[in-house]
Structure formats: structure tokens, C-alpha cells
GULUMGU-902142 format. One record per residue: residue number from 1; x, z, y of N, C-alpha, C in turn; residue in one letter. Coordinates in pm, 1 decimal, always signed. Atoms other than C-alpha are relative to their C-alpha. Last residue first. Layout:
BEGIN
- NUM|X|Z|Y|X|Z|Y|X|Z|Y|a
...
! end
This chain:
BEGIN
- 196|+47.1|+132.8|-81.3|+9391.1|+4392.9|+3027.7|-192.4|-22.4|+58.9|x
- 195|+56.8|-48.3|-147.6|+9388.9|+4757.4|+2936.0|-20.2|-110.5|+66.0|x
- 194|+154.0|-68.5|-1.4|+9365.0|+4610.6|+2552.8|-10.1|+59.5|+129.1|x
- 193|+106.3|+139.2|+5.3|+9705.2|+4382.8|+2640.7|-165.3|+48.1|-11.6|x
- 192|-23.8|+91.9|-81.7|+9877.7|+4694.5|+2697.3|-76.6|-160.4|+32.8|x
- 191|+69.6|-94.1|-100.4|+9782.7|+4924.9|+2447.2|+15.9|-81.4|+122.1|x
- 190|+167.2|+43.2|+15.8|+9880.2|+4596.3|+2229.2|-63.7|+85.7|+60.7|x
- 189|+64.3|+166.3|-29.6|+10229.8|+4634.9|+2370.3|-149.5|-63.0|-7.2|x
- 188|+9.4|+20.4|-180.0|+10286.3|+5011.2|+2371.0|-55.3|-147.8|+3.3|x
- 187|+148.0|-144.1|-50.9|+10142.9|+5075.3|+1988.0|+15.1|-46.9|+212.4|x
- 186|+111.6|+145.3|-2.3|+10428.4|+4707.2|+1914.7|-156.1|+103.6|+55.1|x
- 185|-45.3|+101.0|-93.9|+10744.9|+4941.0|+2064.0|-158.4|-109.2|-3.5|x
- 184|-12.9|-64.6|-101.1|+10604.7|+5248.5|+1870.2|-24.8|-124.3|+86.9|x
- 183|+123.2|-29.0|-24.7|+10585.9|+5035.4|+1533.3|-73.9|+71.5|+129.0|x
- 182|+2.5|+99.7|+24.1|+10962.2|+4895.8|+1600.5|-182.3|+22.7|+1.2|x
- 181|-51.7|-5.7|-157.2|+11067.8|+5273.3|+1702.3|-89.8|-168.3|+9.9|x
- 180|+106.6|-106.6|-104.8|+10919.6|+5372.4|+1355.6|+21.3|-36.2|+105.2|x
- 179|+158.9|+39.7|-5.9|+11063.4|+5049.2|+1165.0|-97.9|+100.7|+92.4|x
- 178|+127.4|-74.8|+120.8|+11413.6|+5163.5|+1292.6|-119.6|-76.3|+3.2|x
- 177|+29.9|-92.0|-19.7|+11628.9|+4904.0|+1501.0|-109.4|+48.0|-121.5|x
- 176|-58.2|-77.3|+96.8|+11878.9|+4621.9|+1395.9|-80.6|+187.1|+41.4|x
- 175|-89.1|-39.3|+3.8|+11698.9|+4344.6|+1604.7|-1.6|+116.9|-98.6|x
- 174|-107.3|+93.0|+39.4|+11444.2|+4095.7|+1535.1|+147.6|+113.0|-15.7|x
- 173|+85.5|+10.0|+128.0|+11131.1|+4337.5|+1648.0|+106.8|-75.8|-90.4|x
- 172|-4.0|-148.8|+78.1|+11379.9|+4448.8|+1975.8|-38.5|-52.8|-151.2|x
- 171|-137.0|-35.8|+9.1|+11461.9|+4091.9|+2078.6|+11.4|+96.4|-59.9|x
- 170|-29.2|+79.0|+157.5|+11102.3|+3963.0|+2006.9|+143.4|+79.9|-22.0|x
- 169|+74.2|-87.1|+85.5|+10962.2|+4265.9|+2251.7|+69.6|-66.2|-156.0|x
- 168|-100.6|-114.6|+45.5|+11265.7|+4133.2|+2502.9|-56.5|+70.2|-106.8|x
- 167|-124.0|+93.9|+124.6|+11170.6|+3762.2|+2504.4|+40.5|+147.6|-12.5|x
- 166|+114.9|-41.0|+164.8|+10813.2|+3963.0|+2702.6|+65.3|-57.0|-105.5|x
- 165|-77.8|+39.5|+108.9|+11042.4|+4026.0|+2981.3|-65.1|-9.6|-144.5|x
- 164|-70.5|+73.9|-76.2|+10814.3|+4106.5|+3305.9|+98.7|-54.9|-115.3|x
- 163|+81.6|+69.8|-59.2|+10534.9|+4259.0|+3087.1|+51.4|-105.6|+104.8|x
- 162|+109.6|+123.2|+79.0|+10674.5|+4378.9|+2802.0|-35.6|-105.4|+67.3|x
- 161|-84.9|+90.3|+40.9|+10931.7|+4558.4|+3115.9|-41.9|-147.1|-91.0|x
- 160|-19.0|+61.6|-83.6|+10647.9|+4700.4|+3240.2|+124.8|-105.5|-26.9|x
- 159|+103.6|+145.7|-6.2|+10499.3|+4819.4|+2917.3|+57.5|-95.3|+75.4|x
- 158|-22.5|+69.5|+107.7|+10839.6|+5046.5|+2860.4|-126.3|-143.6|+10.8|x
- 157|+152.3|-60.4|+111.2|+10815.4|+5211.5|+3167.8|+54.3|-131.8|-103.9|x
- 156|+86.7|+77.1|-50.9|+11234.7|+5187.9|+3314.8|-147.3|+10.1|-102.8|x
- 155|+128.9|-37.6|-65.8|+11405.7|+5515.4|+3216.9|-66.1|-113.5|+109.4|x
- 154|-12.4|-111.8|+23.2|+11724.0|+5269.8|+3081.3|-81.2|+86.6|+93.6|x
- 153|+117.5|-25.5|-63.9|+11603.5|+4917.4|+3096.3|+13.6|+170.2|-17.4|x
- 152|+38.8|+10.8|-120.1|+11987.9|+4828.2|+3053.8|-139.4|+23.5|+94.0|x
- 151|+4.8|+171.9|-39.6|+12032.8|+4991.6|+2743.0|-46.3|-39.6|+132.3|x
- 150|-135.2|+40.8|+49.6|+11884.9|+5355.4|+2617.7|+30.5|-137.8|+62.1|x
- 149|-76.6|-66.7|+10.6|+11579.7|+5543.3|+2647.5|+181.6|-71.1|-7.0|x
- 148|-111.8|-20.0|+123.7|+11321.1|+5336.1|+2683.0|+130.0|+94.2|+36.4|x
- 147|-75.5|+73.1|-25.1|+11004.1|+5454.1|+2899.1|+118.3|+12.5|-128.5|x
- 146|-112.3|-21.2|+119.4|+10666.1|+5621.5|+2772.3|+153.0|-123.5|+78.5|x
- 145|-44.4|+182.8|+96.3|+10518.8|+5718.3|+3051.7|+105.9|-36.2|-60.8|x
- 144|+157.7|+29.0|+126.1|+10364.1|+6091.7|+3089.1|+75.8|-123.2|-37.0|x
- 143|+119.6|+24.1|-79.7|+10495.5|+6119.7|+3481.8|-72.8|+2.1|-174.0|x
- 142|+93.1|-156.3|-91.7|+10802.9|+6360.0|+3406.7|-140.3|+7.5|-1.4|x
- 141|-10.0|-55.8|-126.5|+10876.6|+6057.1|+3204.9|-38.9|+107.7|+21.4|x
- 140|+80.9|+11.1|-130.5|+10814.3|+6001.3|+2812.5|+93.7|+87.0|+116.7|x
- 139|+55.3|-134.6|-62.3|+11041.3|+5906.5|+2581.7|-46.3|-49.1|+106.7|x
- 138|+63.0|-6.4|-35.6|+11181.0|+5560.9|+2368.5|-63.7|+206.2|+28.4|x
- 137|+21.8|+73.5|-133.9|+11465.6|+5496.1|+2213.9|-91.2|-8.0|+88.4|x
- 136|-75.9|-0.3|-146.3|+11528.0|+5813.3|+2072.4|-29.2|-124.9|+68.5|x
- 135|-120.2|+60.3|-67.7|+11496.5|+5753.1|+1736.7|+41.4|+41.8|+104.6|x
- 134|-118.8|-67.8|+27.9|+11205.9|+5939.8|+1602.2|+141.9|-35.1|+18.5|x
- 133|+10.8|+21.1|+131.0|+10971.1|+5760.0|+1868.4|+111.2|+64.9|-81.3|x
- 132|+103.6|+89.7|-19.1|+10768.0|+5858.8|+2170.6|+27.6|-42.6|-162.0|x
- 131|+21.9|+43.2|+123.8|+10951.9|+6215.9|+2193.2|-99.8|-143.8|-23.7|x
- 130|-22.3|+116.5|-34.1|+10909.5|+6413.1|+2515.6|+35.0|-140.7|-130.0|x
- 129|+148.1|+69.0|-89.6|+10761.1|+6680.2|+2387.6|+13.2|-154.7|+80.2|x
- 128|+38.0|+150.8|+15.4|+11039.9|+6718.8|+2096.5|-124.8|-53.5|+97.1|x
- 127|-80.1|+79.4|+85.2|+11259.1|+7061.7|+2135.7|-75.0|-119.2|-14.8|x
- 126|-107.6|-9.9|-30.8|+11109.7|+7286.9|+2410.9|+108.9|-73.3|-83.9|x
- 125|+1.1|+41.2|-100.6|+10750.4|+7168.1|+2364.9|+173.6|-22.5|+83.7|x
- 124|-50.6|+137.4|+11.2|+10756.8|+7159.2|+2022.4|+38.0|-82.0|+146.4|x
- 123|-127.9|+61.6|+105.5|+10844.1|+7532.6|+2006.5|+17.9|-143.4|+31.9|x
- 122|-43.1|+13.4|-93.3|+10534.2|+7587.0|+2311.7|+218.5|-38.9|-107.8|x
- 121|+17.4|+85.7|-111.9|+10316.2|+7465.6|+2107.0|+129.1|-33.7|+116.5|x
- 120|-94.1|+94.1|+23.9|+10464.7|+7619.3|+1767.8|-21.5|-77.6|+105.7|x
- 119|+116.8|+82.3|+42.9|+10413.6|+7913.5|+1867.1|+60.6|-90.4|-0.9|x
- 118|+31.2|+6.4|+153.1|+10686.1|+8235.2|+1883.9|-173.5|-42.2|-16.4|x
- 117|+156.6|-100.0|+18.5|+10783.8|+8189.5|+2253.0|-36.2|-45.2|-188.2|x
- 116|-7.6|-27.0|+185.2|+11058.4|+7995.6|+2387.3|-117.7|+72.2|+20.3|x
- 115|-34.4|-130.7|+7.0|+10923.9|+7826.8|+2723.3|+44.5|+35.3|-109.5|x
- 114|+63.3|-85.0|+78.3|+10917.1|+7438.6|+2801.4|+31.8|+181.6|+35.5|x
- 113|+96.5|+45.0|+84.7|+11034.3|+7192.7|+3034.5|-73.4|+101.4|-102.6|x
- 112|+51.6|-112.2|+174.9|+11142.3|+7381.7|+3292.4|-102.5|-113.0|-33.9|x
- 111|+138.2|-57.7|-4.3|+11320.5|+7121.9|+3551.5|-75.4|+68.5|-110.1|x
- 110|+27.8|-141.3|-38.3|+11703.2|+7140.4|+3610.1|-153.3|+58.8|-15.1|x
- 109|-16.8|+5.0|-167.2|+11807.8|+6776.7|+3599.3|-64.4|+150.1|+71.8|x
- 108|-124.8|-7.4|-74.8|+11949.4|+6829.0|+3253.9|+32.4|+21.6|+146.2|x
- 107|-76.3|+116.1|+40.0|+11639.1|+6970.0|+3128.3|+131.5|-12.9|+83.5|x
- 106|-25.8|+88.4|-105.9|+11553.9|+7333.9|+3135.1|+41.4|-152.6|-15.0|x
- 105|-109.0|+76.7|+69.2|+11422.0|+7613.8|+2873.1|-6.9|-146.6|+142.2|x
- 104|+41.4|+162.7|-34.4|+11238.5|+7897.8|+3017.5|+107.8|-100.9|-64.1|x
- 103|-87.5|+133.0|-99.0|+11295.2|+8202.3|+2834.2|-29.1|-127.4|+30.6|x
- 102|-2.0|+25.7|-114.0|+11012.5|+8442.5|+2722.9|+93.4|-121.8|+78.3|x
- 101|+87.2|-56.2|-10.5|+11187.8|+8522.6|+2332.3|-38.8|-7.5|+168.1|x
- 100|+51.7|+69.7|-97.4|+11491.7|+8389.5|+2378.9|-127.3|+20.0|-5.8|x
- 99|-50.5|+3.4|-104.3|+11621.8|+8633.2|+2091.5|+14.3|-28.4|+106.1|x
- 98|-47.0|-72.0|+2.3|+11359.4|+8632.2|+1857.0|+88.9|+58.3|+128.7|x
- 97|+125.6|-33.2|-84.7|+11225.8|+8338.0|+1924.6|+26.0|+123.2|-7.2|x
- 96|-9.5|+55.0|-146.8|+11588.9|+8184.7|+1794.0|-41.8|+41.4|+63.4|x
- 95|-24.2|-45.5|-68.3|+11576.5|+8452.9|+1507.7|+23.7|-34.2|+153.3|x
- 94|+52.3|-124.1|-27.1|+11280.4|+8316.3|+1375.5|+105.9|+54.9|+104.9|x
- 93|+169.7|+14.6|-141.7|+11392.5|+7951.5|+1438.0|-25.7|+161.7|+47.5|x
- 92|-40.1|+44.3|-94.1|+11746.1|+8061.8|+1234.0|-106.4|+16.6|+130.7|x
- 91|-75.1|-157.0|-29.5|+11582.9|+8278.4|+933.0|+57.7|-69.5|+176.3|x
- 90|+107.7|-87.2|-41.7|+11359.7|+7907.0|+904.5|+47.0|+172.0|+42.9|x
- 89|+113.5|+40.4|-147.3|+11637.7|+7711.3|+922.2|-93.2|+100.3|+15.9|x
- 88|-40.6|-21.4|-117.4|+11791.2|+7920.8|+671.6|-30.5|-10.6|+134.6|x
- 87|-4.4|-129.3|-70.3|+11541.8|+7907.5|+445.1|+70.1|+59.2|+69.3|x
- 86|+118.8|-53.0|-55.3|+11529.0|+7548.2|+454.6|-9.7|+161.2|+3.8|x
- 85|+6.6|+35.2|-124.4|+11896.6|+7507.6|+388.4|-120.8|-0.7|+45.0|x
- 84|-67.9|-68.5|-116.5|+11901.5|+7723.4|+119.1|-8.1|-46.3|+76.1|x
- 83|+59.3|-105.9|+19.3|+11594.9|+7552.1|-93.4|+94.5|+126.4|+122.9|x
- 82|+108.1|+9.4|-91.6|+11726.5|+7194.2|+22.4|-68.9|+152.4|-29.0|x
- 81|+88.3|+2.3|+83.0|+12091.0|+7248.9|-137.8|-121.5|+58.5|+98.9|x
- 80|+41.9|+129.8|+25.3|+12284.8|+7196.9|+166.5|-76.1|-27.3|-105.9|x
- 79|+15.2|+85.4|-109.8|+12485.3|+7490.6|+202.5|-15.0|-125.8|-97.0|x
- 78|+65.2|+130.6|+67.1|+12471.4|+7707.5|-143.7|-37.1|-140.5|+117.3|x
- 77|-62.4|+6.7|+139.9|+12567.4|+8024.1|+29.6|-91.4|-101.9|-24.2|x
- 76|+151.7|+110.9|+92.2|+12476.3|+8034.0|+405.1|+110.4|-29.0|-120.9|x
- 75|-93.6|+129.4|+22.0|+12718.5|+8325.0|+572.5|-129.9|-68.4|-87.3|x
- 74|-57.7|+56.8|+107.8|+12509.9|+8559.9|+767.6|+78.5|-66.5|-29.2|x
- 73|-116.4|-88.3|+26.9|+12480.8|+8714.3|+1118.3|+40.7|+7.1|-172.1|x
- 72|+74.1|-102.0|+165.9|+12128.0|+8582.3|+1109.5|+148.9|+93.2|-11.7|x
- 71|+108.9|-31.6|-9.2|+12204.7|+8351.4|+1477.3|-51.0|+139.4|-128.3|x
- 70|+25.9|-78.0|-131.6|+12539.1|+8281.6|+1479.2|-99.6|+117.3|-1.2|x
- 69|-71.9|-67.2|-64.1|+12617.2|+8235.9|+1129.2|+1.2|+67.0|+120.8|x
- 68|+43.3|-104.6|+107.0|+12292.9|+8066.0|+1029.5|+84.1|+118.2|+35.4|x
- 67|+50.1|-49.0|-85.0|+12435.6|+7876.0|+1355.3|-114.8|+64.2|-90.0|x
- 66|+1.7|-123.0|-168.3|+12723.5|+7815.0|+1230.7|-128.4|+67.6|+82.2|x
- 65|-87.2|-115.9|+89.7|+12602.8|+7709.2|+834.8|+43.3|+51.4|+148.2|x
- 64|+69.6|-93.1|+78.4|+12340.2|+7478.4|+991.4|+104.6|+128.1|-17.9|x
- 63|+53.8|+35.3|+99.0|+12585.4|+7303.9|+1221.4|-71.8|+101.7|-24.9|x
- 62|+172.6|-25.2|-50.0|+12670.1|+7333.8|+1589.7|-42.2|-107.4|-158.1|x
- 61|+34.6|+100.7|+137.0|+13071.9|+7407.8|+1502.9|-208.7|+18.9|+83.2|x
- 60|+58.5|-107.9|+23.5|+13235.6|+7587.6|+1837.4|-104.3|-101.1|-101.3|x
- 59|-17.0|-146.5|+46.9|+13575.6|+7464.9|+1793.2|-85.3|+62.5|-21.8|x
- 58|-65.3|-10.5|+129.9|+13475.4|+7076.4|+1748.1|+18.0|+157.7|-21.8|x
- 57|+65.4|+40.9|+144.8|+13141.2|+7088.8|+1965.0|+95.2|+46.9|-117.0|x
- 56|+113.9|-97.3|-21.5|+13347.7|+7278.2|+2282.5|-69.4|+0.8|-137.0|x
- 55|-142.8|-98.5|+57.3|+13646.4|+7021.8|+2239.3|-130.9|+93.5|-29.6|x
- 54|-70.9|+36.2|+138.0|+13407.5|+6743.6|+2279.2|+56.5|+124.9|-34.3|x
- 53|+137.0|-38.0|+70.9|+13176.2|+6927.0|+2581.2|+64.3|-53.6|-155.1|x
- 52|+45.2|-120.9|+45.9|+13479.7|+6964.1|+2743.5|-40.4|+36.7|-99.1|x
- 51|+185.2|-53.5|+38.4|+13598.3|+6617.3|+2695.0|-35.8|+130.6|-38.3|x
- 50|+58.9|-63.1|+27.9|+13915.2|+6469.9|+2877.2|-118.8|+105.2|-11.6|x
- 49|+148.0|-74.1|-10.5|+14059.9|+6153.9|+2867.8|+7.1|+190.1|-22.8|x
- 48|+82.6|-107.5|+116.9|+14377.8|+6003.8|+2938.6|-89.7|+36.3|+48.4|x
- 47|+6.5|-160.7|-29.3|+14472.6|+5692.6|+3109.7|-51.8|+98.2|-122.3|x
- 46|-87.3|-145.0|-10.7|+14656.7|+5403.0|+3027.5|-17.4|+91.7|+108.6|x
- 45|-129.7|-8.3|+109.7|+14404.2|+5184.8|+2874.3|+103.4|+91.9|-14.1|x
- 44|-27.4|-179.2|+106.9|+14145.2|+5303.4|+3098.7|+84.2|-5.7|-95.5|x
- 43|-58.2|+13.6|+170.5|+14162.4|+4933.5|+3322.0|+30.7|+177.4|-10.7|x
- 42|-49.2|-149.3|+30.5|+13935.7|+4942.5|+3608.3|+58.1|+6.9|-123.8|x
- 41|-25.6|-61.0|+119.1|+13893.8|+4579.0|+3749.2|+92.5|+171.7|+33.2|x
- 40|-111.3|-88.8|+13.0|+13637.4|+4527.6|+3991.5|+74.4|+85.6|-69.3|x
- 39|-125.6|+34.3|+3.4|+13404.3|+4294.0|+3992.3|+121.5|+66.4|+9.0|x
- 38|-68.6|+67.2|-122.1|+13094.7|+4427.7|+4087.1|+129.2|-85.6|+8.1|x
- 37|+106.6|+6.3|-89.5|+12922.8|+4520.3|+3774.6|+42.3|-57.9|+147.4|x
- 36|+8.3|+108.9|+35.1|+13262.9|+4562.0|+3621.9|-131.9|-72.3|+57.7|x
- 35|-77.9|+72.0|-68.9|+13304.0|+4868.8|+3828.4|-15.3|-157.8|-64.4|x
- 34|+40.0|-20.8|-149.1|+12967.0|+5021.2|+3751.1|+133.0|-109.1|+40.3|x
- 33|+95.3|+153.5|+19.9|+13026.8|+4928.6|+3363.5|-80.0|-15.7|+149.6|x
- 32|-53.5|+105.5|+36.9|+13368.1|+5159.9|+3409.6|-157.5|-123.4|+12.4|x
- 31|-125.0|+37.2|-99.4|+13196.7|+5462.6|+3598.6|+53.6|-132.7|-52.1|x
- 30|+66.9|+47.9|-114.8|+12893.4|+5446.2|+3367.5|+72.2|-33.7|+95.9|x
- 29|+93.3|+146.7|+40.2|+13109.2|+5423.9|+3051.4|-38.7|-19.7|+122.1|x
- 28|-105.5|+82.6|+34.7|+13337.0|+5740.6|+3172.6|-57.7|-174.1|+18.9|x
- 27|-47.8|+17.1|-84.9|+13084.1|+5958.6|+3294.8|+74.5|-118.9|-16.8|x
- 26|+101.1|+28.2|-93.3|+12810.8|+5923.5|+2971.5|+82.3|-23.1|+143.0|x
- 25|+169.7|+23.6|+30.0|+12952.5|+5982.2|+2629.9|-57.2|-82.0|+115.3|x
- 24|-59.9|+78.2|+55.0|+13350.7|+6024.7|+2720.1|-174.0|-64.8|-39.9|x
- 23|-88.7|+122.6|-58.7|+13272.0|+6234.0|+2999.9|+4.4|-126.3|-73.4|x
- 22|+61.3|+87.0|+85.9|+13043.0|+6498.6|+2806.4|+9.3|-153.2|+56.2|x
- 21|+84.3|-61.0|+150.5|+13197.0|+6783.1|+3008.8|-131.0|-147.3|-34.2|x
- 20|+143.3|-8.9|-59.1|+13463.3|+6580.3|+3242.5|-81.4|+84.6|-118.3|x
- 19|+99.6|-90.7|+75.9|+13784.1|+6453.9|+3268.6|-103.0|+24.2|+8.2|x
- 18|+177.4|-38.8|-40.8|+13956.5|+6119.8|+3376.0|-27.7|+141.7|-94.6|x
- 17|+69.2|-57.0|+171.5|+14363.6|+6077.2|+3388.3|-163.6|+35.7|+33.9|x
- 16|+26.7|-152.9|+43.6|+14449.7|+5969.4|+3698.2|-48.8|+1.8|-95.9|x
- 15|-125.0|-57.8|+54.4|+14703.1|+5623.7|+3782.6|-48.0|+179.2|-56.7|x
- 14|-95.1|+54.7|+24.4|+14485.3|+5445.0|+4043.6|+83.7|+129.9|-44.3|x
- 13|+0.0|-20.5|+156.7|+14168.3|+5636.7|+4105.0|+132.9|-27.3|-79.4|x
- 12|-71.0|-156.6|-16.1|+14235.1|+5636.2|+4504.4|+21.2|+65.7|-166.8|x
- 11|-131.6|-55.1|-103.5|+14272.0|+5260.6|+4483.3|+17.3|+164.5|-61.0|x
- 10|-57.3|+0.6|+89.0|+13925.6|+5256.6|+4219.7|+177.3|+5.3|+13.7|x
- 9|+13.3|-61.2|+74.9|+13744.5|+5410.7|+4486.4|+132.3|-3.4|-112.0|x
- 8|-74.0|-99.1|-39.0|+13886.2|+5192.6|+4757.7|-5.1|+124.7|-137.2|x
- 7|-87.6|+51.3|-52.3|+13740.3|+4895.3|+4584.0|+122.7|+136.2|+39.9|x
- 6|-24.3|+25.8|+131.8|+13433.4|+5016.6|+4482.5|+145.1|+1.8|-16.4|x
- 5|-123.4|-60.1|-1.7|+13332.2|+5132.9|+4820.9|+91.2|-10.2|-138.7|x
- 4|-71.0|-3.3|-104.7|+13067.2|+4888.1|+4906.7|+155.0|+116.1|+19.0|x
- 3|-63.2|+130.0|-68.8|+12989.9|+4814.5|+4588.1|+92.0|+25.9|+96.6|x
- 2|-125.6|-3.1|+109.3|+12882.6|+5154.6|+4459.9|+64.0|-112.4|+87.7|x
- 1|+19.5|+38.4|+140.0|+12645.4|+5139.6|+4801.8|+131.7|+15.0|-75.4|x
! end
């Protein structure tokens, strides 16, 4: 277990700078709230970081106007007025299917979630199928079930939790989240009490 080597870990860690591609997001945190989890202090005060996937975002821009640029081999005039920026998007998509045209598209853990292909089935499939609410806190599993996305019930089912923590449905409905994630969160709960 983490535990059981925690200790030595953070020994051989003593004094290295951390890197990583999207380190500062996701390696970093989990490594530090792993050691506190057991007791064991990891102070990052004096180390350095570094973030591929940071440096990667700032030089290679993943806005409208770059990837009008990439993609159309244009420059976008009038960025951000809603008449150019929708017909960009739309010169963009085209040329997306365009160019990936057949390609499988993968999640992080390697499994094809979708295909490109010029429909919108298999479009929504490779950009929002998993999707429960426009936030993010909530997606579906491999299996179909909607789990939360975020926080200590992180890919736990979302009913099951309702159902072993039911101070946590008030915690969400009380807290600082969207009304869509908030209407999502109450669609799981009463689907839940109606399979009763």
C-alpha cells in the first residue's frame, strides 16, 4: 500500500524538484493529499515545478483564433464578435472532419470512445457522451452510471453515495454550484427513490 511505503518514498523525494505533463493539475495534488492521508509531511515549498502540458498550452495557444489558424490556415478578423466567431467554429469542425476524417478518438486510459466522422452522432460522441451535467461534475462510467466527477467521491455512482450520505445532496443544493448540475444532482435522487 501508499502507506506502507510512504515514508521511504518521501526519503528518496527529499530535496527534487517535481515534473510532469499536467503535474501541477493532477500529479502533484494527488501525491501531496496521499501523503497527508497518512501522515506524512511533504513540504513543496522549496521545490520546483514542472508543467509540460503548461508550457505546451502557453506557446501553443488552444483558442478560437489558433485553431482558425491551425485548422483554415486563416487569421480570424473581428475575434469575438458572435457572427465571426461562429463562422469560424464552423470552418474549424468542418475542417476537423476533414482532416481526422475515420480516426478513433481515445480517453486517457486508452479506450476508443468515439470516431471522427462528419455526423453529429459520432461528433457528440467524441466531445460530450459522457456529459451528465454542463459542469463537469457529474459523467457517466464505461458502465452508463452517472458518477461525480470531482472531490472525494471522485468516479464513485452518484445514487450510491445519495444513498450512504444523504447530508451530502443538502451539501451540494446549499453549496456554490450551477443550477444545471443542482437539477442533475436532484433527476439522480428522485430516479432513485422511484426504483425503490
Amino acid at each position: 500500500t501508499f502507506k506502507s511505503i510512504s515514508k521511504s518514498l518521501a526519503e528518496f523525494l527529499n530535496g527534487c524538484d517535481l515534473g510532469g505533463f499536467n503535474c501541477l493539475k493532477f500529479d502533484i495534488p494527488l501525491l501531496v493529499e496521499e501523503f497527508l492521508r497518512v501522515d506524512v509531511e511533504f513540504d513543496t515549498s522549496n521545490r520546483k515545478f514542472v508543467d509540460a502540458q503548461k508550457i505546451f498550452h502557453m506557446m501553443e495557444k488552444r483558442t478560437l483564433t489558433a485553431a482558425y489558424q491551425f485548422y483554415c490556415n486563416k487569421s480570424l478578423e473581428d475575434a469575438h464578435s458572435a457572427e465571426a466567431d461562429t463562422l469560424a467554429t464552423a470552418a474549424v469542425i468542418k475542417a476537423q472532419v476533414e482532416r481526422y476524417d475515420g480516426q478513433e478518438v481515445t480517453n486517457p486510459m486508452g479506450k476508443v470512445i468515439g470516431t471522427i466522422a462528419n455526423d453529429m452522432k459520432n461528433l457528440h460522441e467524441v466531445s460530450a457522451a459522457n456529459m451528465v451535467d454542463l459542469a463537469g461534475r457529474f459523467v457517466t462510467n464505461e458502465e452508463g452510471v452517472e458518477v461525480f466527477n470531482f472531490g472525494k467521491h471522485r468516479h464513485k455512482p452518484v445514487e450510491d453515495i445519495l444513498k450512504a450520505e444523504p447530508g451530502y445532496y443538502d451539501w451540494m443544493m446549499k453549496g456554490d454550484f450551477p443550477l444545471d448540475t443542482k437539477r442533475k444532482l436532484t433527476q439522480i435522487k428522485l430516479r432513485g427513490f422511484n426504483a425503490r
